[in-house]
C-alpha positions in Angstrom: 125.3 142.0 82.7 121.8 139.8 81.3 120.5 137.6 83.9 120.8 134.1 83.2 117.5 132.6 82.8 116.7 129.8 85.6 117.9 126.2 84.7 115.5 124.3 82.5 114.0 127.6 80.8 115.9 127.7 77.4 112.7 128.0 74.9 109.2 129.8 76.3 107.4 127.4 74.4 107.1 123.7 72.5 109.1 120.6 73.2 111.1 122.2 75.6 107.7 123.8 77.7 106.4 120.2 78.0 109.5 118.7 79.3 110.1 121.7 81.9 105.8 121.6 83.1 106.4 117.4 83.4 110.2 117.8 84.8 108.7 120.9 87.6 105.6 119.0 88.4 107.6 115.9 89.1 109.4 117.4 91.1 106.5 118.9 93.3 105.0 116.0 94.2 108.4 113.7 94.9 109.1 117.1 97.2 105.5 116.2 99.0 106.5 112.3 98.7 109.6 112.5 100.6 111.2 115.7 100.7 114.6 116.9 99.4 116.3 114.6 100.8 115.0 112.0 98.8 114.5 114.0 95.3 116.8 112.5 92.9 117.5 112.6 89.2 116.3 109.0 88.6 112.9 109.6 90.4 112.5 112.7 88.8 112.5 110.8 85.4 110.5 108.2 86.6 107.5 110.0 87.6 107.8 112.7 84.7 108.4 110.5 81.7 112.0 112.4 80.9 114.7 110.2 80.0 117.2 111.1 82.9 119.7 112.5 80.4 117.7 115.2 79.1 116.8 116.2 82.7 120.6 116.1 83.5 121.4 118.1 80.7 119.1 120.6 81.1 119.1 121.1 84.7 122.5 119.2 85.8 121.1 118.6 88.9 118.1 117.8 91.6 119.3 121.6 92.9 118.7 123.3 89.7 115.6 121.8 88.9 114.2 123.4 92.3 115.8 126.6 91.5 113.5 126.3 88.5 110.4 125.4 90.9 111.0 128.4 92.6 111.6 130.3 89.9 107.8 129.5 88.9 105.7 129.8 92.4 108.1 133.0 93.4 105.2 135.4 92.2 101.8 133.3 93.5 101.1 135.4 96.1 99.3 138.7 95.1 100.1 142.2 96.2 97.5 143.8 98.4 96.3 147.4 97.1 93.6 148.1 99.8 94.6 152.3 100.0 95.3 151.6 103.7 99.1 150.1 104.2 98.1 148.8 107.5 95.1 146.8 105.7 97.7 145.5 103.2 100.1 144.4 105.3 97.7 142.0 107.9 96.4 141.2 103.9 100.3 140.4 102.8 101.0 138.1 106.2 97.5 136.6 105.2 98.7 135.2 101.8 101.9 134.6 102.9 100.5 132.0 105.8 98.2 131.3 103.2 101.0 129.6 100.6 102.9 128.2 103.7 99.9 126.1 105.0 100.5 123.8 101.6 102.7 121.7 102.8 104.1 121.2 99.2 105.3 124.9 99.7 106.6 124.5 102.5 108.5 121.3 101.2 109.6 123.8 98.6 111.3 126.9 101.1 113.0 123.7 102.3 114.4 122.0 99.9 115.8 125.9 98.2 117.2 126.5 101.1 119.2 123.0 101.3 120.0 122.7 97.4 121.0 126.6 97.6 123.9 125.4 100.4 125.6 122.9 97.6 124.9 124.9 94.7 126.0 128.9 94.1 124.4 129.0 90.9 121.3 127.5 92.4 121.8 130.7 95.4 122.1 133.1 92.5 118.0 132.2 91.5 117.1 132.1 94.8 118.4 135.7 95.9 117.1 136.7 92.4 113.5 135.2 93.1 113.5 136.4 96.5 114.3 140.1 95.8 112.2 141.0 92.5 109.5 139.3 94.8 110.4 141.8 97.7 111.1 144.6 95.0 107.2 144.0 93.8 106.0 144.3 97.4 107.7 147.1 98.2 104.9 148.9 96.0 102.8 148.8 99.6 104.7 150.9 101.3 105.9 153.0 98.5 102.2 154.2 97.8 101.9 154.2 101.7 104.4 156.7 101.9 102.8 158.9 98.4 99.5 159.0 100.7 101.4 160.3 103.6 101.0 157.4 105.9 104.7 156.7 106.5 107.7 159.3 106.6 109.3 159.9 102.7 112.7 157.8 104.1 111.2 155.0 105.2 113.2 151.9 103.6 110.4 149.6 101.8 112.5 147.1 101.8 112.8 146.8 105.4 109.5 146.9 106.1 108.5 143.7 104.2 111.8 141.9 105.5 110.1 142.5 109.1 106.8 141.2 108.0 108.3 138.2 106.0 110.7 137.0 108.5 109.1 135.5 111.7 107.2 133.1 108.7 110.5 131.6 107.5 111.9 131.5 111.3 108.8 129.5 112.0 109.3 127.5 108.9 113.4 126.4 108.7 114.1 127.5 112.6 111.5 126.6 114.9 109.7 123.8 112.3 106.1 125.0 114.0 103.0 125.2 112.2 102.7 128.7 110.6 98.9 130.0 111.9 96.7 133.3 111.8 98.2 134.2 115.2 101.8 134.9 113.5 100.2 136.6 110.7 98.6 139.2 112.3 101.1 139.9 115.2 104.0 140.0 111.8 102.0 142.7 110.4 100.8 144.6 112.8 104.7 144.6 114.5 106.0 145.9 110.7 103.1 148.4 110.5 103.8 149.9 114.2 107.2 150.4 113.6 107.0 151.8 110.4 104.5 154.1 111.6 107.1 155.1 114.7 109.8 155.6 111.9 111.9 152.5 113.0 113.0 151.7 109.3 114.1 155.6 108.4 117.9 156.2 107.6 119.0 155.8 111.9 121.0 158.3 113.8 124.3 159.7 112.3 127.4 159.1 114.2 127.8 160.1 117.4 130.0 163.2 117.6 
């Protein structure tokens, strides 16, 4: 089945490329202004220009238009390719604290996570977003394991879910600043257990 392309997105270029750049940058800063809970339609045409109609019918809602804002800043953070995974992960955590410290970004994770609660459609881009990002890291550990550094069934995937996820349990659980100390205890916790074989296939059943 073809993807559907994020709300917003109809035409790469043109009319349609200057609406969504005023519409998405609108919405970034009302995010910073007062959060998602304050983003609305009406504000969004205020500040961007956009008569509120075309917003509406492109996007339908405040929830797809941050779907769309993710949809743009999903792929800002660069993939280390040091030659050494354990280099690339403390490198990885550092970029990853790195965007978080914005506190536009961080407004961002927010608000998708709350719009993504009233809107499937607006879950669909997330999970999307989220795992071709994860599926473009995953190239760290694969080349970790082609350099025999890690076991041929470690699961990539794993590995950056352990490094990724103390940030957004600091960021949406705990609501604590996200700092250096996190990022190097994330990676060096996913490095040592992929280097002790924690994310390989797991016993079989027990006979």
């Amino acid at each position: 089945m073809t993807e559907r392309p994020p709300h917003g997105s109809a035409r790469p270029g043109g009319r349609t490329a200057r609406t969504r750049a005023a519409v998405l940058a609108a919405a970034f800063e009302e995010l910073d202004d007062g959060g998602f809970g304050a983003l609305s339609l009406d504000k969004l045409a205020r500040r961007s220009g956009v008569h509120v109609s075309t917003i509406r019918r492109r996007w339908r809602s405040v929830e797809g238009v941050v779907a769309d804002l993710l949809a743009q800043h999903s792929t800002t953070i660069a993939t280390p390719d040091t030659g050494d995974l354990r280099q690339d992960l403390h490198e990885l955590a550092q970029a990853i604290a790195g965007f978080h410290a914005a506190p536009r970004n961080r407004n961002l994770i927010e608000a998708i996570v709350a719009a993504a609660a009233y809107d499937p459609s607006v879950a669909e881009v997330v999970h999307g977003a989220f795992a071709a990002r994860t599926e473009t890291v995953t190239q760290i550990v694969s080349q970790a394991v082609d350099r025999g550094e890690l076991a041929p069934d470690t699961d990539a995937t794993d590995v950056i879910a352990a490094l990724s996820a103390p940030f957004y349990y600091r960021l949406l659980i705990n609501r604590r600043p996200i700092d250096d100390r996190l990022a190097r205890t994330s990676a060096e916790a996913a490095y040592t257990a992929a280097l002790a074989g924690v994310f390989g296939p797991g016993p079989g059943p027990t006979p």
